[in-house]
N, C-alpha and C positions, 0 to 999 in steps of 0.2 A: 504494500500500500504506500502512497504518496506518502510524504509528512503533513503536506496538507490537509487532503483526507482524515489524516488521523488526530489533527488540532480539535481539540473544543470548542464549542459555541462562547464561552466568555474567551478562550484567547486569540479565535479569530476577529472578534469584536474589540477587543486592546490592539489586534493589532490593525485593523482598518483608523482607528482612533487615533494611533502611533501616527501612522500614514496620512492623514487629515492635519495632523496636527502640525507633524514636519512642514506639509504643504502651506500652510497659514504660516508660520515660520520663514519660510523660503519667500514667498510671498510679503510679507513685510520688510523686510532684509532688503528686499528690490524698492519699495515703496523708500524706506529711510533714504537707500542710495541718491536715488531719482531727486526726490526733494531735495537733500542736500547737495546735489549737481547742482541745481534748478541755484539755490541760494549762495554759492560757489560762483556764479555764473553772475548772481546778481550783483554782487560784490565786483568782480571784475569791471563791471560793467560804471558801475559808483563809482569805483576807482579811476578808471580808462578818464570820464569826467570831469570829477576833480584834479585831474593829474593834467588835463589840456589835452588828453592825446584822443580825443573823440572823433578824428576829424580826418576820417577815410580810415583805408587798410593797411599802410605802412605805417601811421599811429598804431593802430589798432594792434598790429603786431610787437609795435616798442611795449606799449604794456602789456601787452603778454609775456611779454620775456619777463619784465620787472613784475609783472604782480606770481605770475606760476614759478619763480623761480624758486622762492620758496618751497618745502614740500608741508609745511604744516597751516592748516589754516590758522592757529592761534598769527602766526607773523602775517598773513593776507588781512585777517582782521587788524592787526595794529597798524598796516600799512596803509588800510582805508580809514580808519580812528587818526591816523598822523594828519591824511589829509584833510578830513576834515576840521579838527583845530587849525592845521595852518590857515585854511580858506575861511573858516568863522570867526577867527581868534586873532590871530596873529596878524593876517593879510589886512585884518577889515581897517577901514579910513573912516569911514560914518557906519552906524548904526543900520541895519537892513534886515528887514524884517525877514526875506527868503532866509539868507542867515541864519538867524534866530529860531523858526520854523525846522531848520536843516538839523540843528544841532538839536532839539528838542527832540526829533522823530529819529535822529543817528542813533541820538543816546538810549531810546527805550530800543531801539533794534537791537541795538549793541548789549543790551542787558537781555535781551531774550537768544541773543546768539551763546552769549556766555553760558546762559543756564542750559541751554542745549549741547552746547558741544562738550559739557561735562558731561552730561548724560550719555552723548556718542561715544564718547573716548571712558566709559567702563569697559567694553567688549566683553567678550564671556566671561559670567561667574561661573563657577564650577563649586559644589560640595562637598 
């Protein structure tokens, strides 16, 4: 006889469950990737901006080299956080509301990216 055949009604049912369960697993795992491309991406993009190089494809490539060269997102996040101080803070001559608008909606992103990518960066626990 098969092993199959010869499993139990409760341990073919753990293991259809197993199987389900790995798939939602696997399934989410792709889901976090994606977003955090998507947010990777948007960051790039902030960056390319504030940094002046928005302005066609061989910008566009300067900061890709400067912002990917990094491998870790903590330094891409400081590198779009630099930028924006310099451009709200430092650069500013008068008072501007875009400005001020900029920095108030950086900073709550920048505090929801932090809580998040501690969260990405446990990886497996194990018991």
């Amino acid at each position: 006889m098969a092993a199959e055949s010869s499993e139990d009604p409760k341990t073919k049912e753990m293991m259809r469950r197993l199987g389900a369960e790995q798939q939602e697993i696997i399934n989410s795992i792709g889901l976090v990737t994606r977003v955090w491309a998507t947010l990777e991406m948007s960051l790039f993009q902030l960056f390319s901006v504030l940094a002046g190089m928005s302005e066609g494809k061989a910008w566009d490539e300067c900061a890709g080299v400067i912002f990917y060269t990094p491998s870790n997102t903590e330094t891409r996040i400081s590198l779009v956080n630099n930028l924006v101080e310099y451009r709200c803070e430092l650069k500013r001559v008068a008072q501007n509301e875009i400005d001020d608008q900029l920095i108030r909606v950086w900073s709550s992103i920048k505090g929801k990216i932090d809580n998040l990518k501690n969260t990405r960066n446990l990886g497996p626990v194990f018991s």
